[in-house]
N, C-alpha and C positions, 0 to 999 in steps of 0.2 A: 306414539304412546310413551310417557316419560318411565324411568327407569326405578325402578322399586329402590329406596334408602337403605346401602348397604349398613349392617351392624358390624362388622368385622371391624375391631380396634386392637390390636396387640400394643400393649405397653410395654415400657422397660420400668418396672417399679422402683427398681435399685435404684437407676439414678438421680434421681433426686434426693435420697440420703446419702448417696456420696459426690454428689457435684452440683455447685450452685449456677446455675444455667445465668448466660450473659444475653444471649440473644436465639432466638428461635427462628428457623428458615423451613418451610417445606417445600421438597423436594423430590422431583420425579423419583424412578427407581428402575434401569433395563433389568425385564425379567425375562426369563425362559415360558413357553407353553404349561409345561407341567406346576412352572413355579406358581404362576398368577391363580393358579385352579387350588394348590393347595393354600395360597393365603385366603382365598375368598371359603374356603373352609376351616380358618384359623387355624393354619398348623403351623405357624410361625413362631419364633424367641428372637428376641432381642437383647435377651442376658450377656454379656460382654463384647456389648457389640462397639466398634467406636468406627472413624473417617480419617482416612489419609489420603494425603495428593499424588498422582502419580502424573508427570510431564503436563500439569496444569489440569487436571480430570481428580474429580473426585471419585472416590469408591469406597463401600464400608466394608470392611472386615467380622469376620463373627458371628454374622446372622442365621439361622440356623433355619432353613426353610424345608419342612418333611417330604420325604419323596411322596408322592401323587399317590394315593391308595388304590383308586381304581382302576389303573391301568400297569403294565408293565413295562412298555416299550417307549422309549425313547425320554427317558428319566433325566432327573436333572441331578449335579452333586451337590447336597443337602449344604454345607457351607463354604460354596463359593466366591471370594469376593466378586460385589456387585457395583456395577455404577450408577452414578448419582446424575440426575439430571438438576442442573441448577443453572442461571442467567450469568453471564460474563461475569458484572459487576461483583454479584453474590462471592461468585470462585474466588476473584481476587482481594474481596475482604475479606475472605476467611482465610486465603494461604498466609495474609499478611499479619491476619490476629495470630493464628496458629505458631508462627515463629517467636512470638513472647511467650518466654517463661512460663511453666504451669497453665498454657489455654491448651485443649482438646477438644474435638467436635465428638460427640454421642448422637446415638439413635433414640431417641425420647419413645416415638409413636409410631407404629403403620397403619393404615386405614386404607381404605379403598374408597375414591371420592364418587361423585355425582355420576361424573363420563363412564366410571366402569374402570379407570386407571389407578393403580396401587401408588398411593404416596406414605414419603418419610418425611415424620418431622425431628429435625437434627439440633442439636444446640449446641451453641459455643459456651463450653465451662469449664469453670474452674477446680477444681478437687477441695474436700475440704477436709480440714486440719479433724484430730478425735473430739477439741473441744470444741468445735462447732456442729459436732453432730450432737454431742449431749445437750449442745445449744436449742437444736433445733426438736429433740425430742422434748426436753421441758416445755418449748414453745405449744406443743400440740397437747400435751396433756393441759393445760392451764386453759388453751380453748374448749376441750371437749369437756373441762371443769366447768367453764362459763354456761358453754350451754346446757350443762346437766341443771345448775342449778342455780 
């Protein structure tokens, strides 16, 4: 019997008005028992969440996952850094973009996919200057101008 379509999507809203995304990767995520029970009830944030390498392993800092409401015993710490599962190749393009100037990895999205397993999707980007955010607010009003009218 196939597996009913999770809705669970936690986004990180901010980032896309402060960082202009280069490249997108999704990516496993090791969780704990209690962790995977509170995301498939959306008790997750991604608000300052960003990726760093440690001895070649990725892991993201920030993530802010609620301790498990219905149980008491054997809890998880709500923002522990987590690792990331990602393919060899993936790791070693991003340690080597990451050492230029101004690139950072974020947490764009979590979802929980098809199999029942929580995925992240991460981007490699760039921060952006104050006038490219007034940039990109005019952009959005001028469309939602278009289509009013």
């Amino acid at each position: 019997m196939p597996k009913a379509k999770s809705k669970v999507q936690i986004a990180n809203k901010r980032a896309s008005f402060d960082y202009e995304f280069l490249e997108t990767y999704t990516a496993g995520i090791v969780l704990a028992g209690t962790e995977i029970k509170s995301v498939r009830a959306g008790k997750a944030s991604l608000q300052d969440s960003f990726c760093y390498f440690v001895d070649g392993e990725l892991y993201v800092k920030g993530m802010n996952i609620a301790q498990y409401f219905w149980g008491s015993w054997g809890q998880h710490e709500p923002k522990r850094d987590r690792k990331l599962l990602l393919q060899k190749r993936e790791l070693k393009h991003l340690a080597q973009a990451v050492k230029t100037k101004g690139l950072t990895i974020i947490a764009v999205k979590m979802f929980i996919a098809d199999n029942g397993y929580a995925k992240l999707v991460i981007a490699l980007a760039k921060g952006k200057k104050q006038y490219d955010k007034r940039q990109s607010i005019k952009e959005k009003d001028l469309r939602r101008e278009m289509e009013r009218g």
